[in-house]
C-alpha positions as semicolon CSV with decimal commas, in nm:
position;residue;x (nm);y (nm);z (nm)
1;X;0,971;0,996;2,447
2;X;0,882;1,204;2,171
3;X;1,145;1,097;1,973
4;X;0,981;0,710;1,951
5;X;0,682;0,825;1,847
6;X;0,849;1,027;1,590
7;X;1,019;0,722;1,483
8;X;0,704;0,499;1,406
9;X;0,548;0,810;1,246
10;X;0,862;0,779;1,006
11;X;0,899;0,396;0,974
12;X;0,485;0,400;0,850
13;X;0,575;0,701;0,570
14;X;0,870;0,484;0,497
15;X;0,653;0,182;0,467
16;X;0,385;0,356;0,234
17;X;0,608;0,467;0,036
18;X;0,731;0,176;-0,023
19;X;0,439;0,013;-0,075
20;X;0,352;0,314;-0,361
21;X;0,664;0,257;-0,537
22;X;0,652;-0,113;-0,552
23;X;0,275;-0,094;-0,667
24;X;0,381;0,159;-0,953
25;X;0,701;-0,086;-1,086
26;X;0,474;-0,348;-1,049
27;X;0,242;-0,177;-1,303
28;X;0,590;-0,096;-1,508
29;X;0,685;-0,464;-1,530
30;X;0,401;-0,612;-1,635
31;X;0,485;-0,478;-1,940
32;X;0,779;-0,707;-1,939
33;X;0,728;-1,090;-2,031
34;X;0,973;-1,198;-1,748
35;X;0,861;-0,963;-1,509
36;X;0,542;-1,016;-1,557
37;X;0,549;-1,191;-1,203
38;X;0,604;-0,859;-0,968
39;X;0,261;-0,788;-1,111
40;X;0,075;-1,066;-0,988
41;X;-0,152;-0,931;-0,698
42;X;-0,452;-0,978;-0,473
43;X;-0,754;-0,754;-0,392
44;X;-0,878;-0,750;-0,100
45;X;-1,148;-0,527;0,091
46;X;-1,510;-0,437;0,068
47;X;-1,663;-0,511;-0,272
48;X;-1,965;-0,324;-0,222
49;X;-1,941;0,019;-0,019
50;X;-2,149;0,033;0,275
51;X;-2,403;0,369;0,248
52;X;-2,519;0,542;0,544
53;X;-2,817;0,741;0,472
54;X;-2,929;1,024;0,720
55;X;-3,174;1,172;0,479
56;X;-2,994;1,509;0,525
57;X;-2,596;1,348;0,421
58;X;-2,561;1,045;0,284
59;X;-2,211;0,881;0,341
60;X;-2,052;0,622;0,102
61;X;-1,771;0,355;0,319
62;X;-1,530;0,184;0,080
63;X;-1,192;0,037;0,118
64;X;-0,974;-0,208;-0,124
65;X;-0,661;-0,314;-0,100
66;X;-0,432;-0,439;-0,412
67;X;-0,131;-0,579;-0,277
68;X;0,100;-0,737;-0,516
69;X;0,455;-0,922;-0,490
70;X;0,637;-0,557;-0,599
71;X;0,452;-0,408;-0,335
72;X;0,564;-0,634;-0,058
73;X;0,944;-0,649;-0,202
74;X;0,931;-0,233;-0,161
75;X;0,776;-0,262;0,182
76;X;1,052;-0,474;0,280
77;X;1,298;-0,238;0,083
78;X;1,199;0,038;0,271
79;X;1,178;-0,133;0,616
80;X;1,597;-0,222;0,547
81;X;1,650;0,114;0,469
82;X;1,489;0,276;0,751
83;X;1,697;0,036;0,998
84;X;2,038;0,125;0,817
85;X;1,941;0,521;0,872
């Protein structure tokens, strides 16, 4: 049992990574005028962060979310190479 959760812990690093690596080439190709494509992207997440003030902390909520077409082409990527392992 242990071993299946040890797994999906694996398959998300896998997935992250993937999802890292694709952003970065992404970035990398559109550099390139035909690859300027794997760049194209969409943000999504909150625009403005949320603040919680206490008056004795004051915490600051944001989260964003660039996924673009290199991204998704590493996620997959990684997701083949985790089966074939």
């Amino acid at each position: 049992m242990a071993t299946k959760e040890k797994n999906i812990w694996i398959l998300l690093v896998f997935i992250l990574s993937g999802l890292v690596v694709g952003g970065l080439l992404g970035e990398l190709a559109s550099k390139v005028n035909w690859l300027w494509w794997l760049s194209y992207s969409q943000s999504f997440g909150l625009e403005n962060p949320v603040i919680l003030d206490l008056s004795v902390i004051k915490i600051t909520f944001a989260l964003m979310f660039k996924i673009s077409i290199s991204s998704i082409i590493g996620m997959v990527l990684a997701i083949f190479i985790y089966k074939k392992v």
